[in-house]
N, C-alpha and C positions, 0 to 999 in steps of 0.2 A: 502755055509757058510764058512766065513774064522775067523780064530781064530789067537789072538795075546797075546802069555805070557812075561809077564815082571813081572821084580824084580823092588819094588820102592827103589831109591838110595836117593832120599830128608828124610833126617832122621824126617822130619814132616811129611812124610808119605804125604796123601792127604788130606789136611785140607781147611775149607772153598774157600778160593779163587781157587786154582787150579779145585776140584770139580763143582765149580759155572764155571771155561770157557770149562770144558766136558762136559757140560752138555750144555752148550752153541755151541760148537761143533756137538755132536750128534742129534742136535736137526736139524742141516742145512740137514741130511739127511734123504729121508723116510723108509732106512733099519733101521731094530731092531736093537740096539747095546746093550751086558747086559754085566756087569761087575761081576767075582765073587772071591771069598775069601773063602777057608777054607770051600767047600762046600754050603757056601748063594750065592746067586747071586740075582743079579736088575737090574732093567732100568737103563740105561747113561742116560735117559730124566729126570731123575727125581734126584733133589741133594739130598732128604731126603736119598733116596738109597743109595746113593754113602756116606754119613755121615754116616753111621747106619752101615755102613759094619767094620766100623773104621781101614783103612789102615793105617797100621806105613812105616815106614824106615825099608828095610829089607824083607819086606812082598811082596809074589810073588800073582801079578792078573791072572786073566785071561780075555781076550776081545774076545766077539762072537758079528760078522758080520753076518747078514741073511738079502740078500733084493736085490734090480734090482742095488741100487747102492752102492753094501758092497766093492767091492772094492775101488771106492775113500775113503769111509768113514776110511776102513780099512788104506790106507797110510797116510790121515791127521791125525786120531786119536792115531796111532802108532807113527807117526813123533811126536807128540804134547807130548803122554807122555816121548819119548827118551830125549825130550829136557828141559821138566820141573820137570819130578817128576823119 
C-alpha cells in the first residue's frame, strides 16, 4: 500500500471538473485508490465521493494505493494532483 498526502493549493479546492478527471484517472487502474478528509474517506472511482467530501483550498487529502499496480497509479495520480489542484 502506498500513500500520498497533499495540501490543495487551487483555492476551489476540488470541484466538479478536476474530480470528474480523478476519477477518470483512477479508474485506468485495477488498484483501490480512496481518498480522505478529516477522517471520511471514498472511492477515487466514484465522483459522488470525491464531491460529498467537499475539499477547499487549503485542505490536506490523503491518497491510498492498494493493488498489483498501485505504484503507477500512485506517480500519475500524485503527478495529476501536484499539477492541477
Amino acid at each position: 500500500m502506498k500513500e500520498f498526502i497533499y495540501t490543495v493549493t487551487d483555492p476551489q479546492g476540488i470541484h466538479a471538473r478536476p474530480a470528474g478527471e480523478l476519477v477518470k484517472l483512477a479508474k485506468e487502474f485495477t488498484s483501490s485508490v480512496t481518498i480522505s478528509k478529516d477522517g471520511k474517506s471514498g472511492d477515487c472511482k466514484k465522483i459522488f465521493t470525491i464531491m460529498g467530501l467537499g475539499i477547499k483550498g487549503g485542505m490536506e487529502v490523503v491518497l491510498k494505493f492498494d493493488g498489483e499496480d498501485e505504484d503507477a497509479a500512485y506517480e500519475k495520480i500524485s503527478a495529476f494532483m501536484k499539477e492541477n489542484l
